[in-house]
ZAGU-832539 format. One record per residue (C-alpha): chain; x, y, z. Coordinates in steps of 0.2 Angstrom, whole numbers. Example, Ala and Ser with C-alpha at 12.3 -4.5 7.8 and 13.67 -1.06 7.14 Angstrom:
% residues 2
R   mol      px      py      pz
R     A      62     -22      39
R     A      68      -5      36
This chain:
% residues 505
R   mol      px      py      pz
R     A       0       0       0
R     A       5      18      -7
R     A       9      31       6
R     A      -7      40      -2
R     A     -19      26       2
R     A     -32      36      11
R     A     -47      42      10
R     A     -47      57       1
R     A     -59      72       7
R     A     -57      84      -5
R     A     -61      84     -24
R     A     -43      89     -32
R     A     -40      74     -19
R     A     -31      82      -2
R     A     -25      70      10
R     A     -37      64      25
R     A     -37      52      40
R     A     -54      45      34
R     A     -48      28      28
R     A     -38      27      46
R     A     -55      34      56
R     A     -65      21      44
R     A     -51       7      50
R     A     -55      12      68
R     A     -72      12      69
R     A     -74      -2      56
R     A     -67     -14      70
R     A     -77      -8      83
R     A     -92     -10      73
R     A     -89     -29      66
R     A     -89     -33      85
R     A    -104     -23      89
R     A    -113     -30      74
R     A    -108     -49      78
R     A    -113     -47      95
R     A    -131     -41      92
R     A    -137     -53      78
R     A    -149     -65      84
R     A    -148     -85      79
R     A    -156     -92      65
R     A    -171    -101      67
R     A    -173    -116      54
R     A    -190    -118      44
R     A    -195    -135      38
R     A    -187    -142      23
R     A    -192    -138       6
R     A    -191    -156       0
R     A    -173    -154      -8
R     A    -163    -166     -18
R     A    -149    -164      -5
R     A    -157    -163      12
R     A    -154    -145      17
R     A    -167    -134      25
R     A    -172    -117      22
R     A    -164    -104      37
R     A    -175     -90      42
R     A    -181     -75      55
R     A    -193     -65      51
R     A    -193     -71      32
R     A    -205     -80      24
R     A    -205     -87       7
R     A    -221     -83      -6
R     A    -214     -92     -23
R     A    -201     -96     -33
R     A    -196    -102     -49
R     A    -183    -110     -56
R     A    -178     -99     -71
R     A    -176    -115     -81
R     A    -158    -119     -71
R     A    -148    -104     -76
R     A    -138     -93     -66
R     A    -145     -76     -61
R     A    -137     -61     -57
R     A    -150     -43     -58
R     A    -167     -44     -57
R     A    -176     -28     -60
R     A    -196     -27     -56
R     A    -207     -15     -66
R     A    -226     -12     -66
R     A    -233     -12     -80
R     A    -252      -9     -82
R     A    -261     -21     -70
R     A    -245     -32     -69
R     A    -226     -33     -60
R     A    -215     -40     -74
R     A    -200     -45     -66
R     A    -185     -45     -79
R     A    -168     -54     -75
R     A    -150     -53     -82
R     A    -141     -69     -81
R     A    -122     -76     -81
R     A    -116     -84     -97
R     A    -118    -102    -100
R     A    -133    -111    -112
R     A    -148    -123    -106
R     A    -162    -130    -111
R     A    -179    -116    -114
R     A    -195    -126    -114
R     A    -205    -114    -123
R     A    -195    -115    -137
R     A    -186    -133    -137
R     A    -172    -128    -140
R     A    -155    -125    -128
R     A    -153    -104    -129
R     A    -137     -96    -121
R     A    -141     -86    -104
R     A    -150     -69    -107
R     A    -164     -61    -102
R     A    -179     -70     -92
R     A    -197     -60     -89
R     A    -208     -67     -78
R     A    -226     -63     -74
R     A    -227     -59     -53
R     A    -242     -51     -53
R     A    -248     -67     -42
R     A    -230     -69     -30
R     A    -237     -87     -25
R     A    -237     -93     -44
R     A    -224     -82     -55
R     A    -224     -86     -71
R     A    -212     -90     -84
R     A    -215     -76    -100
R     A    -201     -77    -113
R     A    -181     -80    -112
R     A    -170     -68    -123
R     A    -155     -77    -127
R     A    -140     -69    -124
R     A    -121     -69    -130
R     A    -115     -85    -130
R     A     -97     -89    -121
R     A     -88    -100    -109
R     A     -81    -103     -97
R     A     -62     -95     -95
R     A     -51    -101     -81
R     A     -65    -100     -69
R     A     -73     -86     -75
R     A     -91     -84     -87
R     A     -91     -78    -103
R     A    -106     -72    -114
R     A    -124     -72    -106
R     A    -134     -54    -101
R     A    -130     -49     -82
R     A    -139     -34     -82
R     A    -155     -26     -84
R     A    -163     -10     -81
R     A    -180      -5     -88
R     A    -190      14     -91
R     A    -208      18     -96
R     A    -208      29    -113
R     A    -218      43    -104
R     A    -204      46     -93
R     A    -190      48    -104
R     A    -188      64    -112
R     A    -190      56    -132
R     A    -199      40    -130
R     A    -213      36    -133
R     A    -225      37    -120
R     A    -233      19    -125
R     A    -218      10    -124
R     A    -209       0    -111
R     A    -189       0    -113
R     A    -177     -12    -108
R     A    -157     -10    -107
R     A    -147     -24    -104
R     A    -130     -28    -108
R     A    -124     -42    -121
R     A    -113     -54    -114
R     A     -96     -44    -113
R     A     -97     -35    -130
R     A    -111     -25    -129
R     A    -128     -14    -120
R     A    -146     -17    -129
R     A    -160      -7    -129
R     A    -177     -18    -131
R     A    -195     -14    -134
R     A    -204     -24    -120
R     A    -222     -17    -120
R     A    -229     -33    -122
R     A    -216     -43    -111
R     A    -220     -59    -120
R     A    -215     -52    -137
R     A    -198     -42    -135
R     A    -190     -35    -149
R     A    -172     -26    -152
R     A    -172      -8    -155
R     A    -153      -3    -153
R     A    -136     -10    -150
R     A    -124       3    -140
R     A    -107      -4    -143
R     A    -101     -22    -149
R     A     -83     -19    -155
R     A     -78     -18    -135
R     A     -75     -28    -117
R     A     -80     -30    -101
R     A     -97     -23    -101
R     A    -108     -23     -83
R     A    -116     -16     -70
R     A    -125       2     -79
R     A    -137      11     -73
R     A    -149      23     -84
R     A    -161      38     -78
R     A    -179      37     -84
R     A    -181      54     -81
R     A    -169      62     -92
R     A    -162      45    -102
R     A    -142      47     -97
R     A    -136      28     -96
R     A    -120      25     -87
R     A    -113      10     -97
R     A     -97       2     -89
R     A     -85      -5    -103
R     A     -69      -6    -110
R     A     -64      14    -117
R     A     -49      18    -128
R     A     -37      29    -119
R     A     -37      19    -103
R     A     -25       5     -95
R     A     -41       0     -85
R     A     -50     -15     -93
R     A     -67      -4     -90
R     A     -71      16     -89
R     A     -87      22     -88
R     A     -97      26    -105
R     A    -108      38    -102
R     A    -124      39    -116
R     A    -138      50    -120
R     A    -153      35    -122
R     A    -167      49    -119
R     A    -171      42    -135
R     A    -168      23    -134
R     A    -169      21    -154
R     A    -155      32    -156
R     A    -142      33    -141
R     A    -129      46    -143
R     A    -112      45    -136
R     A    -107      59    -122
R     A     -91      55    -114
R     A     -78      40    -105
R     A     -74      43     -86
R     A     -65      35     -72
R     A     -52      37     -62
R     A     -35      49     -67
R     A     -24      34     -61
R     A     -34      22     -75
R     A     -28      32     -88
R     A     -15      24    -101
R     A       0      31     -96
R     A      -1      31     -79
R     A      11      25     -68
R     A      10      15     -50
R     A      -4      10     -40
R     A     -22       7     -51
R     A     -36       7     -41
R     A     -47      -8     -48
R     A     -61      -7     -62
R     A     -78       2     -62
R     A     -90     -11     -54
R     A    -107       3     -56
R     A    -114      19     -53
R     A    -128      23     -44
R     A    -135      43     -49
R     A    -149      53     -41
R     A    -153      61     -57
R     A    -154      80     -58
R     A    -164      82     -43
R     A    -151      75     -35
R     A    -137      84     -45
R     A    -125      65     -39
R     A    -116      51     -45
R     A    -111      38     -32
R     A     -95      28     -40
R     A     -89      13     -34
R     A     -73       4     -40
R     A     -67     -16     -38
R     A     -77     -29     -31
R     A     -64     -35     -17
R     A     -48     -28     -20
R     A     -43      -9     -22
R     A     -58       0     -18
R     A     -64      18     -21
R     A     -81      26     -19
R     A     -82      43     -26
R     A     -94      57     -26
R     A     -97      65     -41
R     A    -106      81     -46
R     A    -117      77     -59
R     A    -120      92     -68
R     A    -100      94     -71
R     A     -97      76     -76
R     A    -110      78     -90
R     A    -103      98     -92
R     A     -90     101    -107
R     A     -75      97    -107
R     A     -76      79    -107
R     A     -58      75    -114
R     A     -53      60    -102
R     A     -38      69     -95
R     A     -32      71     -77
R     A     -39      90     -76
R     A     -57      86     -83
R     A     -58      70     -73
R     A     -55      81     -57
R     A     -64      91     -62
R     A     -83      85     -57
R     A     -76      75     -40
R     A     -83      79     -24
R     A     -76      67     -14
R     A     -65      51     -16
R     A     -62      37      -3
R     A     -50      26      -5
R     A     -54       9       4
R     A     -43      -4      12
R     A     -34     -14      -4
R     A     -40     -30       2
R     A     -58     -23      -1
R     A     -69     -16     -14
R     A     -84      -7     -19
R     A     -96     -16     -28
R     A    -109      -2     -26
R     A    -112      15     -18
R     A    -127      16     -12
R     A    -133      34      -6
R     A    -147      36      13
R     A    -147      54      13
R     A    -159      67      22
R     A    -157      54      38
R     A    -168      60      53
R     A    -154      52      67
R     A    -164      51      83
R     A    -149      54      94
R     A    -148      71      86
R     A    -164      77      87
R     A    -163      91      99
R     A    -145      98      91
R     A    -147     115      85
R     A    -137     109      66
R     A    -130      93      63
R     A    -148      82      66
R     A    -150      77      49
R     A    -137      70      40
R     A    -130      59      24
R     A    -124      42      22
R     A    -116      33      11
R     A    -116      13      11
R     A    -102       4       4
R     A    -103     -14      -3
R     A     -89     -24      -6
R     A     -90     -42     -16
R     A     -84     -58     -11
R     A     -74     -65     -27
R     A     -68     -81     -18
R     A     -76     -98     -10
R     A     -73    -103       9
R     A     -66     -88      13
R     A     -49     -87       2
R     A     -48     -69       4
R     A     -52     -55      16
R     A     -69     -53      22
R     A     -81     -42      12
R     A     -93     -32      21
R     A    -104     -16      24
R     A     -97       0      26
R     A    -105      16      32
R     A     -98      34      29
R     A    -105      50      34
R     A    -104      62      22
R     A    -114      75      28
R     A     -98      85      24
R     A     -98      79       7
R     A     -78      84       6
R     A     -75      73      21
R     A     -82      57      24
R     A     -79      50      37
R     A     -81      29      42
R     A     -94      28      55
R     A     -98       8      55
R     A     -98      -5      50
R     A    -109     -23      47
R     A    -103     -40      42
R     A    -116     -59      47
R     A    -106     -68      60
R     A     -96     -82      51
R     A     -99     -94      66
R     A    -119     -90      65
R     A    -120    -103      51
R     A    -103    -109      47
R     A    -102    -100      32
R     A     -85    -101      27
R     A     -85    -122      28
R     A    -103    -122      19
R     A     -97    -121       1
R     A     -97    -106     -12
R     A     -93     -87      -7
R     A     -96     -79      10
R     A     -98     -62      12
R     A    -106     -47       5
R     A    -113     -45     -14
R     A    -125     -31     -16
R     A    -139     -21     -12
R     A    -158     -19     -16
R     A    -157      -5     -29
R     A    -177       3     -29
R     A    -179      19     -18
R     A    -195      14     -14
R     A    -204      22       2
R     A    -208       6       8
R     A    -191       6      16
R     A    -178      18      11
R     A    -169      26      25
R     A    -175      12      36
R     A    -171      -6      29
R     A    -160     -10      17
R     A    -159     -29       8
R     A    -143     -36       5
R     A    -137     -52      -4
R     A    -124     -62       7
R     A    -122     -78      -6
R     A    -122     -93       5
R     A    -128     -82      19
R     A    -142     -78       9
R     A    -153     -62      11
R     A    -149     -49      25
R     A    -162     -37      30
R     A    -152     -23      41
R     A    -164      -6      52
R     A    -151       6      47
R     A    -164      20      54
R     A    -148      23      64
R     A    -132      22      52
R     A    -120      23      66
R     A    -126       8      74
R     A    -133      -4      59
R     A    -143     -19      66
R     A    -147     -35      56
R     A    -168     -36      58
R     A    -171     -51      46
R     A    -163     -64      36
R     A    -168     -75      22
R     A    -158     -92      15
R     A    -168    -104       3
R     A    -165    -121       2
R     A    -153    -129     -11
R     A    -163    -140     -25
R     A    -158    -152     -37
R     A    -156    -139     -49
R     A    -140    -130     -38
R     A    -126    -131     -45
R     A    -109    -135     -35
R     A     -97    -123     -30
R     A     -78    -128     -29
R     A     -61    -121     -20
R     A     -52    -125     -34
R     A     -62    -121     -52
R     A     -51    -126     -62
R     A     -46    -143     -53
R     A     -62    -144     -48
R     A     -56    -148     -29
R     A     -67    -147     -10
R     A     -83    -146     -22
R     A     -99    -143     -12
R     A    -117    -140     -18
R     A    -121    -122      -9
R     A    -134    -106     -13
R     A    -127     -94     -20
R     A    -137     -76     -16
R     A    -133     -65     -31
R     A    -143     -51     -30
R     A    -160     -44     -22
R     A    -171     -31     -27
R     A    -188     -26     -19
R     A    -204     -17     -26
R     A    -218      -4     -22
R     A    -226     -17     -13
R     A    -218     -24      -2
R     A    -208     -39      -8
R     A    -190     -45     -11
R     A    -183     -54     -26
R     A    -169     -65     -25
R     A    -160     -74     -36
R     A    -146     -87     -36
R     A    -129     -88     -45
R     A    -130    -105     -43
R     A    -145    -112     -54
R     A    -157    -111     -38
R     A    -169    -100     -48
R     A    -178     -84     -41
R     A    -187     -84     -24
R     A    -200     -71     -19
R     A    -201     -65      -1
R     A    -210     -55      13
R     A    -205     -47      29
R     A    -213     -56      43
R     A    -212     -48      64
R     A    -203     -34      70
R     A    -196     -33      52
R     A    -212     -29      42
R     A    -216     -16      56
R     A    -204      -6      52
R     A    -208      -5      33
R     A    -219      11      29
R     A    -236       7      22
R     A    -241       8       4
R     A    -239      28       0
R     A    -232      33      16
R     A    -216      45      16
């Protein structure tokens, strides 16, 4: 680790103690955390192939699906007219589609949820087809966001959009109206690498569009595109970090991993880098990033930052996600200081039975925009479920990405792989507090999940919690990397009383 490896406060990037604060604090909080999370309860078995039992507290399953065996990474639910069509992005590979009789490479699946006890099974998009490199996926369509035309500035206001990205090479733009009968309206790329996680306004039609860029040593920047008209996207600009930039010397903070933006209103972009190595989260003014110049050099790059932290380099930043305009009850009398912002750092787990350093939850404070400072912290106590002899990945993935009212500022979902879902009451960022928690039951269908992938050694069949999202109503999607399928919750207990009623703020 670089002399400079901490958390920088100020946008041109002025040195700090934030990173040695976050160090501090993060400890005390992973044994605060640990200590206060209750034990799981076991429901009855799910009549699987190999025995196991669903875990729960204050969980309980509604339905689930088996997404015809593949592996699933984002889903993304949409109402659209009287239904909720859940869309999901799945990891490269190829099996079998019934509806069609023939074996399609991983894509896109949409499902019918309307009914959560009985989803059903619309329409599979094939995706790029790829293997398997050294352990790694190749091909399939991770991701998937979706807009309604009326919202976006030039689309049409009878239309339903969906984005998605094409194996490695590519983003689509899809008309889904009628969910059963997709068709391809625009391709944004194909001659580049290492597309994944975007993310795209429906309210002014800027897509973020991770991906390989000329100009830079990093094996993705971030392609930013105007999709206000999804027919016709027009190029904008390329950022990232100035140390990703060819020519740069020394220490390279890892690749994009996704933004998260709060659209104009907002006037934010929330950046975070690596999944678990060589993190940074940074703060971004949007107005400026999308502002001319937009010439990737060190200057213009500089230019729109806010704030930078540089995390631990045995940890990443999978995603960034923003609880701002919190109401911290210990401040409630102060005279200034009562309401305050947050930012919540989610680092990846890349590595099976715990080969690695533990990914976790970070909280920052950025009230002071300038200078976050690390506030706590929150990680699922290994020893609650033996999770780093269970099989597959342990630790932290990502976060639930719908604002909804339902339960922003006061739960947030997170996928834990084999740990399953976490539901943590973050009413009180400084003290984070697991409420709930969710893990299905392993089927036939689950694939197994090695120490070794490419000798195939210490092989065990394990759920793999990829990625959750919840909607308007109430209820939390979760999908498995490994071949599970999706599962459909609800909060039960002291859990679902904290959720907000339908139209509450």
């Amino acid at each position: 680790m670089t002399n400079n490896r901490i958390a920088r406060g100020r946008a041109a990037g002025d040195a700090g103690m934030v990173w040695l604060l976050a160090q501090a604090v993060a400890f005390a909080g992973m044994i605060a955390s640990a200590a206060g999370t209750a034990a799981t309860q076991e429901t009855a078995p799910q009549g699987t192939a190999t025995g196991s039992k669903a875990e729960g507290r204050d969980m309980r399953l509604l339905g689930s699906h088996d997404l015809q065996a593949r592996s699933a990474y984002q889903p993304v639910i949409h109402h659209q007219g009287d239904r909720w069509i859940l869309y999901i992005g799945h990891h490269g590979g190829v099996r079998m589609n019934p509806l069609t009789g023939a074996e399609e490479p991983n894509g896109t699946s949409i499902l019918d949820v309307t009914d959560p006890h009985a989803p059903r099974f619309l329409v599979h998009i094939p995706g790029e087809k790829g293997k398997d490199v050294r352990g790694r996926e190749r091909g399939g369509a991770q991701m998937a966001r979706i807009c309604d035309g009326r919202t976006l500035p030039k689309g049409d206001p009878d239309k339903v959009y969906l984005l998605r990205t094409f194996g490695d090479s590519a983003n689509e733009v899809w008309d889904v109206t009628a969910p059963e009968n997709p068709s391809r309206l625009s391709i944004i790329g194909g001659d580049y690498k290492s597309t994944h996680k975007n993310w795209w306004e429906c309210d002014t039609g800027i897509a973020y569009l991770p991906a390989t860029a000329p100009g830079w040593r990093a094996t993705r920047a971030t392609r930013i595109f105007d999709l206000s008209d999804p027919a016709k996207p027009v190029f904008i600009r390329d950022f990232g970090l100035p140390e990703q930039l060819a020519g740069a010397a020394g220490y390279q903070p890892a690749q994009i991993h996704g933004p998260m933006s709060t659209g104009p209103r907002g006037n934010r972009v929330y950046f975070g880098y690596g999944t678990n190595a060589r993190g940074v989260a940074q703060i971004v003014d949007r107005e400026k990033l999308l502002a001319e110049p937009k010439a990737p050099t060190r200057e213009n790059l500089l230019a729109p930052q806010i704030a930078r932290i540089d995390l631990p380099e045995t940890v990443g930043a999978h995603s960034a996600y923003p609880l701002l305009g919190m109401d911290v009850p210990e401040y409630a009398e102060d005279k200034a200081g009562h309401k305050r912002d947050f930012l919540v750092v989610v680092n990846e787990s890349n590595v099976n039975e715990c080969q690695e350093a533990r990914q976790l939850i970070w909280f920052f404070d950025i009230t002071d925009e300038r200078r976050p400072v690390g506030v706590s912290t929150y990680t699922v106590p290994e020893a609650s479920g033996n999770f780093c002899t269970r099989g597959g990945r342990f630790g932290a993935h990502a976060t639930e990405e719908n604002f909804t009212s339902r339960y922003y500022k006061r739960l947030m979902f997170l996928s834990w792989f084999n740990a399953g879902v976490r539901v943590l009451d973050v009413r009180n960022p400084y003290r984070p507090r697991e409420i709930a928690h969710y893990i299905p039951a392993a089927t036939a269908k689950t694939d197994r999940r090695c120490v070794d992938n490419i000798k195939k050694v210490n092989c065990k069949v394990q759920i793999q919690i990829n990625n959750v999202e919840v909607d308007d109503r109430g209820l939390i999607y979760a999908v498995d990397r490994a071949d599970t399928g999706l599962f459909i919750l609800e909060l039960t207990g002291e859990a679902r009383a904290l959720a907000r009623p339908a139209g509450e703020r």
